[in-house]
N, C-alpha and C positions, 0 to 999 in steps of 0.2 A: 504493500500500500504506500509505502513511506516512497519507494523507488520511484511508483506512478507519478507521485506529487509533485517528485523533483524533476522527471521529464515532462511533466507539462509545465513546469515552472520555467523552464528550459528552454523547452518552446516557445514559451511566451517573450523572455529574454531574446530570444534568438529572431524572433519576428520583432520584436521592437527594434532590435539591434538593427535590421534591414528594412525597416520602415522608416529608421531617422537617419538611416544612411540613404535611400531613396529619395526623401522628402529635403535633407541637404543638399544632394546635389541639384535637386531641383529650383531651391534659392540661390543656391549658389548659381546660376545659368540664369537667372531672373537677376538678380541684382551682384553681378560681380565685381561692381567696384569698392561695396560692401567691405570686401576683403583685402583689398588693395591697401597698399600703403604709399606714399612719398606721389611722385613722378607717376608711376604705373598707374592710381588712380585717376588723378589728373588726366591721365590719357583717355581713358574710358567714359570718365563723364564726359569730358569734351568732346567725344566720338571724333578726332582726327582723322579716321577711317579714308585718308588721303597720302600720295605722296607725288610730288611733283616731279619729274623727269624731262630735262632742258635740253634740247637740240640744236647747236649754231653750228650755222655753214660757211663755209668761206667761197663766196662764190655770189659776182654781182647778178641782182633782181634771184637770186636764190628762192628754192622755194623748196619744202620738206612736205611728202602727203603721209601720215601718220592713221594706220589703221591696228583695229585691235576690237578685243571684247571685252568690255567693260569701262573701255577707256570714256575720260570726259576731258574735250581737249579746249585749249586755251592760246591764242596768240597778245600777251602781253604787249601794252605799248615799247616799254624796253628794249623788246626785241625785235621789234618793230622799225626803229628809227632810222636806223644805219642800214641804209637799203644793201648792205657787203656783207651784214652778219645777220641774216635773218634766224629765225627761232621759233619754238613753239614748244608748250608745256602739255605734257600730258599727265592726268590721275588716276591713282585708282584708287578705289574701297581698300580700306586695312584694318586687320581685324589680328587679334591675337590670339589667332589658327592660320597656319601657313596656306597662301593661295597662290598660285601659279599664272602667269600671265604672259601672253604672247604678242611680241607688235613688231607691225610690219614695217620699214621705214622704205620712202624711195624718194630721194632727194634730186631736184632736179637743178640746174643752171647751165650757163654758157662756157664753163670749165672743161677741160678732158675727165680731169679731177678732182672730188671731191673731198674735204676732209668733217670729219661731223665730229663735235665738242656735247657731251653727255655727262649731265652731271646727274648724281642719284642722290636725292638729299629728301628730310621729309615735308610738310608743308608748314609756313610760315604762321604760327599761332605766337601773338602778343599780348602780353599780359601789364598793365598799367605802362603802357610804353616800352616793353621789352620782349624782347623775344622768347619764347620757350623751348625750352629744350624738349622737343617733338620727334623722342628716337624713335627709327623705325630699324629691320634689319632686314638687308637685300643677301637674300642666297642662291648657292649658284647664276650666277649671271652670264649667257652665253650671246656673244654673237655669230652668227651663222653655225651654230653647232659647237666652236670654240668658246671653251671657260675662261672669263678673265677676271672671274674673283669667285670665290669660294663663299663668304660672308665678311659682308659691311652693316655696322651700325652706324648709322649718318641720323643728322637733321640738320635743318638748317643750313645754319653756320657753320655745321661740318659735316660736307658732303664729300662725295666719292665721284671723283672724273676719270674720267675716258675719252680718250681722242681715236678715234677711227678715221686714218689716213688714208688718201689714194682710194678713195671709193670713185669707180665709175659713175656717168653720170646715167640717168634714167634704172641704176641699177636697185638691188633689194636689200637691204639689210634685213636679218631676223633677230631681233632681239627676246630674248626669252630669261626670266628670272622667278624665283618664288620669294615673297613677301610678306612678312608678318611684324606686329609690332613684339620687341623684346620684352620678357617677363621672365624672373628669376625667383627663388624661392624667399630670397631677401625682402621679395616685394608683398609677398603674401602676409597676411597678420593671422598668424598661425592660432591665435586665442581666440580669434572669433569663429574661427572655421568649427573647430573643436567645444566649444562653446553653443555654436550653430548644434550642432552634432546629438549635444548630454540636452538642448530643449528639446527639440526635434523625437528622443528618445523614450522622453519623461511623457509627451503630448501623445504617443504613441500608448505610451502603459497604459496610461489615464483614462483614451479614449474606448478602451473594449466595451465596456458598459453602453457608450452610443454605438458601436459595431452594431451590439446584440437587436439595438432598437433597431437600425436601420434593417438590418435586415427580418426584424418581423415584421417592417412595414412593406417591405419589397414581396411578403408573403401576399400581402392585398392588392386590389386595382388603386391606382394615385387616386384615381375620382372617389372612391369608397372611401380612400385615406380623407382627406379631404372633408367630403361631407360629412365622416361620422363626426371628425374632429370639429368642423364649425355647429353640428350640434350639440356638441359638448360643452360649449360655451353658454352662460347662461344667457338667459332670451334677454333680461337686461338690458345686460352692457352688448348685446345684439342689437335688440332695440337701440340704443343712445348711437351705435358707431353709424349708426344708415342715418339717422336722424341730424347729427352731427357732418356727414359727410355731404347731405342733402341742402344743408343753410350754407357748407363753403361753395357748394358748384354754383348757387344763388347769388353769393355776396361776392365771387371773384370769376364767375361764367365769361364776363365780356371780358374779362383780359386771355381764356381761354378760347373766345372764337375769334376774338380779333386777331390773335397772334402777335401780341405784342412782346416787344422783350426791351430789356436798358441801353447802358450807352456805352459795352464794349463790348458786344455779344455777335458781332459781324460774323465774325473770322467762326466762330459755332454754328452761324446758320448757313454755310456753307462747305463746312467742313468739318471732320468728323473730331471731337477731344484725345490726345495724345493721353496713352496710360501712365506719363509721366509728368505731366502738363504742371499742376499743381506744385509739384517735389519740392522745389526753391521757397516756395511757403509755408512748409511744412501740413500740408494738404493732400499727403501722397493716399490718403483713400477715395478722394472724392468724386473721380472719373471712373471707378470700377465697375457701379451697377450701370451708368448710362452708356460703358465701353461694353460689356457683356450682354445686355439686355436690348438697349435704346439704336445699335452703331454707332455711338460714339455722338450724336447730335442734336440738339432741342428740334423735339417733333409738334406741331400742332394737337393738339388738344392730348393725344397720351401722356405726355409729358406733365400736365397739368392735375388731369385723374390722378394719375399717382400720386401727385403730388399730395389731393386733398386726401385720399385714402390713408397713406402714411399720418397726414396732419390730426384726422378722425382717429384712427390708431392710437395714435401719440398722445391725445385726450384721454380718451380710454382707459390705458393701459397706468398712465401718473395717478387719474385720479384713485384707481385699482389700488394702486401701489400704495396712495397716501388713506386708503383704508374708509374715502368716502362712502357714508349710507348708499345703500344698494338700490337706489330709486331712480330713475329713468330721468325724473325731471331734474335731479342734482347733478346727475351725471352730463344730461346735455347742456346745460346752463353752466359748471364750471369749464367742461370741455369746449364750448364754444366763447369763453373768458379765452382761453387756452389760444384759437385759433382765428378767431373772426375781423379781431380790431385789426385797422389800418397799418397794425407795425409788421404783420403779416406780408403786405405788400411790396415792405421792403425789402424782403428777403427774395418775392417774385420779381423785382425789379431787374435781379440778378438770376436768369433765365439760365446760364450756362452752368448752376448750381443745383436746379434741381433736376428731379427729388430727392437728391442724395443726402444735402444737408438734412431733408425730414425724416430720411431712411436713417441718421444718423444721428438723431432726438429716438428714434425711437429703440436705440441701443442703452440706451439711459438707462429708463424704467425697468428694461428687460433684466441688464446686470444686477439694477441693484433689489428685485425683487429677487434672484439666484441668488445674489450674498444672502438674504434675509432668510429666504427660506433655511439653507444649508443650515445657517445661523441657531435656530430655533429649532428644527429637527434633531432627530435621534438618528444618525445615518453612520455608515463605514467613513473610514479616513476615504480613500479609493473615491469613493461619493462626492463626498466631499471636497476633496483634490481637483476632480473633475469639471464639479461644476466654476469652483473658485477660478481655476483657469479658464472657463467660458464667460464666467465675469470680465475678467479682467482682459480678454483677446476684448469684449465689448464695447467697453471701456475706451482702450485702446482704439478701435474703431471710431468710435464716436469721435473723439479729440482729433484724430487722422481725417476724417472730413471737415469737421470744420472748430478749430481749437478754441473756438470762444463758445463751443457747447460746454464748458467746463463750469460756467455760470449754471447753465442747468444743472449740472449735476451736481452742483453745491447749493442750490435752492429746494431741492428735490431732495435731497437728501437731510438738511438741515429741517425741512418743513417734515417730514418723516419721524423725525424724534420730536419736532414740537406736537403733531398731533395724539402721540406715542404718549408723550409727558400728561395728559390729558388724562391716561387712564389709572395714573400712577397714584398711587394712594399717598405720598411724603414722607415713604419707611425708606431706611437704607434697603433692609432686604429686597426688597420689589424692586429699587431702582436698579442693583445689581440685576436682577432676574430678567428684568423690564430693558435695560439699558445697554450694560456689559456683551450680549451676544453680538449689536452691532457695530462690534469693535471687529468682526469680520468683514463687512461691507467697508469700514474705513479704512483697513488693510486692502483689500481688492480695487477699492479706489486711487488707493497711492501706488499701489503695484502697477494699475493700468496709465495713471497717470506716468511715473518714471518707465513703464515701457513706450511709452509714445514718445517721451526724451530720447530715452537710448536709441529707438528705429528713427528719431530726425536726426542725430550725431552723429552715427555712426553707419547707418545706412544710407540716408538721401539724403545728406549732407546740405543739407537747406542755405541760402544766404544768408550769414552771418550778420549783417547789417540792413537784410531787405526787409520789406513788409510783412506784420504780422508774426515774424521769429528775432526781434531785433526786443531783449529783454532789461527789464529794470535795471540799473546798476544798485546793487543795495545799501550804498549811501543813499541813494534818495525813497527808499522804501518808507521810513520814517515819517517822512511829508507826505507822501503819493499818501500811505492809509488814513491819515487827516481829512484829505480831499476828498475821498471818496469815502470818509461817513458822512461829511458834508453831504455829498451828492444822493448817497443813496437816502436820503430821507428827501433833501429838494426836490428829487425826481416823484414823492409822492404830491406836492405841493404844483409845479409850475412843469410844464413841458411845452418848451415854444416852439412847435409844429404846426406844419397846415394836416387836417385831419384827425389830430389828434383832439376829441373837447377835452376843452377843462371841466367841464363838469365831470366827464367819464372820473378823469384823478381824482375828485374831490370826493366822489365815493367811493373809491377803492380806500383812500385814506380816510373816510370814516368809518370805513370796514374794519382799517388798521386799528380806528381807534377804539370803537367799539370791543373789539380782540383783544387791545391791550387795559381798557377799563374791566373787562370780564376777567382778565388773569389777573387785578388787581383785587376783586372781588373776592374773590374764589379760592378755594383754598388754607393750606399753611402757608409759613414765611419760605418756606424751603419749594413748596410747588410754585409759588409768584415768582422767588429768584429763579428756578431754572429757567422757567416759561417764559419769563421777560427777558432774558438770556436769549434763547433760541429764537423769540420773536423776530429781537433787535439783528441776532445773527444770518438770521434768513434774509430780511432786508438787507445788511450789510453782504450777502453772498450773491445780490444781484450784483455786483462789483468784481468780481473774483478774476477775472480774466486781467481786468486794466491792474490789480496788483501784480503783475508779475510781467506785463507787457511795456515795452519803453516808452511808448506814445500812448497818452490819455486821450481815448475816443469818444465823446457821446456821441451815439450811432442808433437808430433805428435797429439796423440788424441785430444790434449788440442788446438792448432791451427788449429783443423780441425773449430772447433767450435767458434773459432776469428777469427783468421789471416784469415781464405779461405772467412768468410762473407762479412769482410773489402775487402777484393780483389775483392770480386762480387757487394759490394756496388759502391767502385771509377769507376769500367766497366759500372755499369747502370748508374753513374753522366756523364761520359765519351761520351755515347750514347745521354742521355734524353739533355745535355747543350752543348756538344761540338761538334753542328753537322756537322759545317766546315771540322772538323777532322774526316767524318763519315768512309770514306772507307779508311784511315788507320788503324783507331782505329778497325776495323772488320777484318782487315787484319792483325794485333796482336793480338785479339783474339782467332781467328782459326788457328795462329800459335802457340799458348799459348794450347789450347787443345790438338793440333796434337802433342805437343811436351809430354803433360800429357798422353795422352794414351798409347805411344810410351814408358814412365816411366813405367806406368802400369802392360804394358806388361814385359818390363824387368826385375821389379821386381817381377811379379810372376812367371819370368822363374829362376830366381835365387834361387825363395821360392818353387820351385820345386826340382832343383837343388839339394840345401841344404837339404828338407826334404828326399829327396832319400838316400845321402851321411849319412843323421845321422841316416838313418832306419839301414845302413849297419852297420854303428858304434854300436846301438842297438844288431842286432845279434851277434856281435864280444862281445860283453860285455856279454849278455845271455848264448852264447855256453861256454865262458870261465868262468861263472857262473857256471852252469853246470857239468863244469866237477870238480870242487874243491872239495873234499873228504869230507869236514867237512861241505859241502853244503846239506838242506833238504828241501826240494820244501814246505811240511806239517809245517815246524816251521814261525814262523816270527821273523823278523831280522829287525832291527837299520840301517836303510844303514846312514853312517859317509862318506861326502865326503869332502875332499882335496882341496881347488881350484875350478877355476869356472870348468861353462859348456864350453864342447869342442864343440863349434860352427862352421860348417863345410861352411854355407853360404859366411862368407866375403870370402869365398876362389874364387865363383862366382861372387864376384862385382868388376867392374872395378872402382880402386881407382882414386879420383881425384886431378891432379900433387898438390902436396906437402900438400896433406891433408893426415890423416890420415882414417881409413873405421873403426874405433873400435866406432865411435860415432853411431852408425845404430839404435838403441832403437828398434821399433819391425817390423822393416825389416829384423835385422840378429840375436836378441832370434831364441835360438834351443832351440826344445822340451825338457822339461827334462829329461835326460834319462835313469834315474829309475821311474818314471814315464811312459815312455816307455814300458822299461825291466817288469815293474809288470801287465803293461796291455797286452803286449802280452804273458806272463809265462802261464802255464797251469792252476796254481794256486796263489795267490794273496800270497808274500812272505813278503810284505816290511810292518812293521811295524809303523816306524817312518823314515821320510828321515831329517835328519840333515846334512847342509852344512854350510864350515866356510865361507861361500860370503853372509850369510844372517844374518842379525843384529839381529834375535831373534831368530837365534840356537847355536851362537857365546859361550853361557854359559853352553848351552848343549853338543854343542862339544867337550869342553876343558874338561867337565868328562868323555865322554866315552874313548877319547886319553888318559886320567891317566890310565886307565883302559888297553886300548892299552901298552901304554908304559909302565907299571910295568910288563906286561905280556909279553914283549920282542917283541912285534908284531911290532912296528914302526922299529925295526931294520933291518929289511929284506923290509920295502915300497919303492917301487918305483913308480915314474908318469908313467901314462899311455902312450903307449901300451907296456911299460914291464911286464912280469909273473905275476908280482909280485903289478901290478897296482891296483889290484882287491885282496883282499885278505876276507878270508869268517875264524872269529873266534868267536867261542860261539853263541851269538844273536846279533852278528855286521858285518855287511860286511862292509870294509872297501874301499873307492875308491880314488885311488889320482891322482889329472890332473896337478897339479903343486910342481914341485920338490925341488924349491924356498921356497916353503909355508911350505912343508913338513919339510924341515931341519931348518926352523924356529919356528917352533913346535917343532920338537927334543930339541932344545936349552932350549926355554921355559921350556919344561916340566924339561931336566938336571937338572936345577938352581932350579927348586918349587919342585921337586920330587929327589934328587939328590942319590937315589939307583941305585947302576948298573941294569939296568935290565934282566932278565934272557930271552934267546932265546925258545922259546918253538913250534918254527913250523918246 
């Protein structure tokens, strides 16, 4: 008996062993720069997958025909100029697995004979103004059958020449070599590989318990799967999710048939999301379900369903979690707090994000109702283990699409022990009994949290100083949480948006208040402090993101994901403790939505509105494109703008008394519109779009304006819709919307460039 135990014990080792050896190298082939260290990685992200190879002839009006497979060829001006040494660059793909490649040369001129100058080096990659060192390694290199090098490691700066003398003319060279970039065992980081390995192993042990599931469901039809499981759900929270998903196709249908999308979503509705797209922001889950599911692209109205399904879901599933009374109308009335108001919008605004962002709300609830349960059950370690680690991949998930869901998952979870604290009677024992198991969930939370660190570090190596992963320095941590207890209480007070009422806040914060007089009531000294605790910490966890991020955002998107949870958590305390107060409190609630939908609506008639108004501005910019003489639809062009975007929306929002409508963030963005102009052009014209509103074209700009301005051009600009607002010279179209900016730029430039300039248009 004891034998058997050990052989299947054995077996099981022995399958795991080969499960995380399979399953590694399968990341390992997915993400191999992972593993990379110095130079070798650098190679990989940057896909270099190029190496240049130079031909000069000696031989007047010279000319080389260059044939091959794979090749992408190139006649540089350089080699260009000296009509006695002509040239041409040919590329290939380079990958680090040896590839093979053959090319034909037949060099022609007025010579008997010719001599060909061949340099093998790799392609010219610059990093802050310097070159990098871009090895690559050429093996066996033959011409006509003869070897004249065995193995070179070149780039750049240090390449590998060959002269091939005395070649007839009209005759053939065969050039033939194999190519791959170098990689040594130095380069590898042997601890993560191995590391990769003992997870991979563990995730394999853990999983036989879902094995066993999965395959007694594979015993059934999907559709039987399926059906028995949605009627196992209770009719409920069945009822509330149709119900719920029925009011978002109502309050957000016309941005669903209109087709509308924001104001950098071009390049998505034409083309399909890279599985990598995101990485640099640390975002690297976010294009998965619409790369696997969708093609990769925002679709007309599917794109939307999901979206509100997930959103219905996501209601559902929190208020489940946070242990709301089991009644249909509680549940659709906090759940539509959850999803209906206008900050919703903001999140639709940005089209090339869903559903995934809502696919990755709804990992939230999911993890942390798995810690809870495990938490409170009587289960095996093994059970246990398992599910802890499906938390925590969740977890992880969540933050990987979009990292400022970390606010929900600290409002959601803090609003979880204050509802919890409710039932606590103000003994130590109960509190331990009551309290202490979910010290699992807040282990699972920091696990998934520090694993989303570790795969943005050390995996997809994010920008260090870009948007979004650029983090507090913690001297100023001290100040930063100051400001944002400030804010997080302001924000129940005052929110200066179009669409958003103030009335709506001023019941949710008597909601608050209401909740915090009722834990003052109630109770001993020990139930008020925690409860006033947890209250205040919940409100302070709509914050959670801007403590640890280096730039303080107030954002729509960002309080979709605080502020709207906090306001559906004080509704279901509202409900579940204050039932004296029932049929008021439901009768501010369903005025709190009717007034949200009624928002909804009005703002997507404005974001109609505005998108129509700035199509027309589009054409007006196009035709007068167009007709500019010195304009060539075949070349590509610099557009240099002026000034911001001419936003046509606030024109549709009714301001309100003594506020200003310039605060709108992405209710009143206009599309951009060269961006526009080059998506609807016949052919794709815009090169680079530099504008001076944007802090990393600012340096760009101020050379092509020297450029401008020496050339006389700024002195005929004027702001838009003058003649002269558009102006099209050499490889710059020039565009200006503010006339302010413009002649403060003339100044500038005067005083740094102080030549008269000459008029030349």
């Amino acid at each position: 008996m004891n034998i058997n135990r050990l052989k299947s014990k054995m077996k099981k080792i022995i399958k795991a062993l080969l499960g995380g050896l399979s399953i590694s190298v399968v990341l390992c082939s997915l993400f191999p720069s992972a593993f990379l260290d110095g130079d070798a990685k650098w190679t990989f992200q940057n896909d270099l997958g190029r190496v240049d190879v130079i031909f000069a002839v000696d031989a007047h009006n010279g000319k080389i025909d260059v044939t091959g497979k794979g090749l992408e060829l190139d006649r540089p001006r350089f080699y260009l100029d000296n009509k006695s040494n002509q040239g041409i660059v040919a590329k290939f793909p380079v990958s680090y697995l040896r590839k093979s490649y053959q090319v034909t040369l037949k060099p022609r001129g007025n010579a008997k004979e010719i001599s060909l100058v061949m340099g093998f080096r790799g392609k010219n990659f610059r990093v802050n103004n310097q070159r990098k060192p871009a090895h690559v390694r050429f093996e066996n290199i033959r011409i006509n059958g003869k070897t004249i090098a065995r193995e070179k490691t070149v780039w750049h700066d240090k390449s590998f020449w060959y002269q091939a003398k005395n070649i007839p003319d009209n005759s053939m060279l065969k050039l033939s070599f194999d190519i791959r970039k170098p990689l040594s065992s130095e380069d590898i980081v042997w601890y993560r590989l191995f590391g990769l390995f003992i997870v991979c192993v563990l995730l394999i042990s853990c999983f036989d318990p879902l094995r066993r599931l999965v395959h007694e469901v594979n015993k059934k039809d999907i559709v039987q799967v399926i059906a028995e499981t949605y009627r196992n759900i209770d009719v409920v929270y069945r009822r509330a999710f149709w119900i719920i998903f029925g009011v978002l196709c109502l309050a957000f249908g016309f941005h669903t048939i209109e087709f509308m999308w924001g104001n950098h979503d071009w390049r998505f509705l034409r083309s399909s999301l890279n599985w990598i797209e995101f990485q640099p922001i640390g975002r690297y889950a976010l294009a998965f379900f619409r790369k696997l599911f969708l093609g990769g692209i925002y679709l007309p109205l599917i794109s939307d369903i999901i979206s509100f399904l997930f959103l219905a879901l996501n209601a559902v599933l929190l208020c489940t979690y946070w242990k709301l009374s089991k009644r249909v109308i509680y549940l659709v009335l906090c759940g539509l707090i959850l999803t209906v108001q206008p900050f919703t919008l903001s999140m639709m605004y940005y089209v090339h994000m869903l559903p995934e962002v809502f696919i990755g709300v709804t990992f939230i609830p999911m993890a942390l109702m798995i810690s809870e349960k495990i938490a409170f059950e009587k289960s095996s370690p093994m059970r246990k283990g398992t599910f802890s680690v499906l938390s925590i991949v969740l977890i992880n998930l969540s933050l990987a699409t979009y990292p400022v869901l970390i606010n929900t998952i600290a409002v959601a979870f803090v609003g979880r022990l204050l509802i919890k604290s409710f039932d606590w009677d103000g003994s130590w024992k109960q509190f331990k009994s009551y309290f202490f198991p979910f010290s699992v969930s807040v282990l699972n939370i920091v696990l998934g949290i520090l694993s989303y660190k570790i795969m943005l570090s050390c995996v997809f190596s994010p920008q260090k100083n870009g948007y979004n992963v650029q983090e507090l320095p913690l001297d100023d941590l001290p100040e930063r949480l100051l400001i944002l207890l400030k804010q997080s209480f302001h924000q129940l007070n005052e929110y200066n948006l179009p669409f958003i009422s103030q009335a709506v806040l001023w019941v949710f914060l008597c909601f608050t208040i209401l909740v915090a007089l009722y834990i003052c009531l109630t109770g001993n000294f020990k139930q008020k402090i925690v409860r006033l605790i947890l209250l205040g910490g919940a409100l302070y966890a709509t914050q959670t993101a801007m403590m640890v991020a280096n730039e303080h955002i107030i954002d729509e998107r960002i309080e979709l994901f605080g502020l709207v949870v906090f306001e559906a958590l004080v509704t279901a305390i509202v409900f579940t403790e204050l039932r004296k107060l029932h049929n008021w409190s439901v009768l501010a609630t369903v005025g709190i939505i009717w007034v949200s939908v009624i928002n909804d609506l009005d703002c997507l008639r404005v974001w109609k509105l505005g998108f129509d108004a700035e199509k027309m501005k589009w054409n007006r910019i196009l035709a007068r494109l167009e007709i500019q003489k010195d304009f060539d639809v075949t070349k590509k062009y610099k557009v240099v703008q002026i000034g911001p975007e001419i936003s046509m929306r606030p024109r549709y929002i009714k301001a309100k008394p003594g506020k200003p409508t310039a605060n709108m963030l992405q209710y009143s963005w206009n599309l951009r519109s060269f961006d526009a102009v080059d998506f609807y052009c016949q052919q794709g014209f815009r090169k680079e779009a530099l504008s001076s509103y944007r802090s990393g074209d600012k340096l760009k700009v101020k050379v092509e304006l020297k450029r401008l301005w020496e050339a006389g051009v700024l002195d005929k600009a004027q702001a838009w819709p003058h003649e002269n607002g558009l102006i099209v010279w050499k490889d710059i179209i020039l565009f200006v919307t503010d006339a302010k900016l413009l002649e403060e730029y003339k100044k500038q430039l005067a005083q740094e460039f102080p030549r008269q300039p000459q008029n030349t248009l």
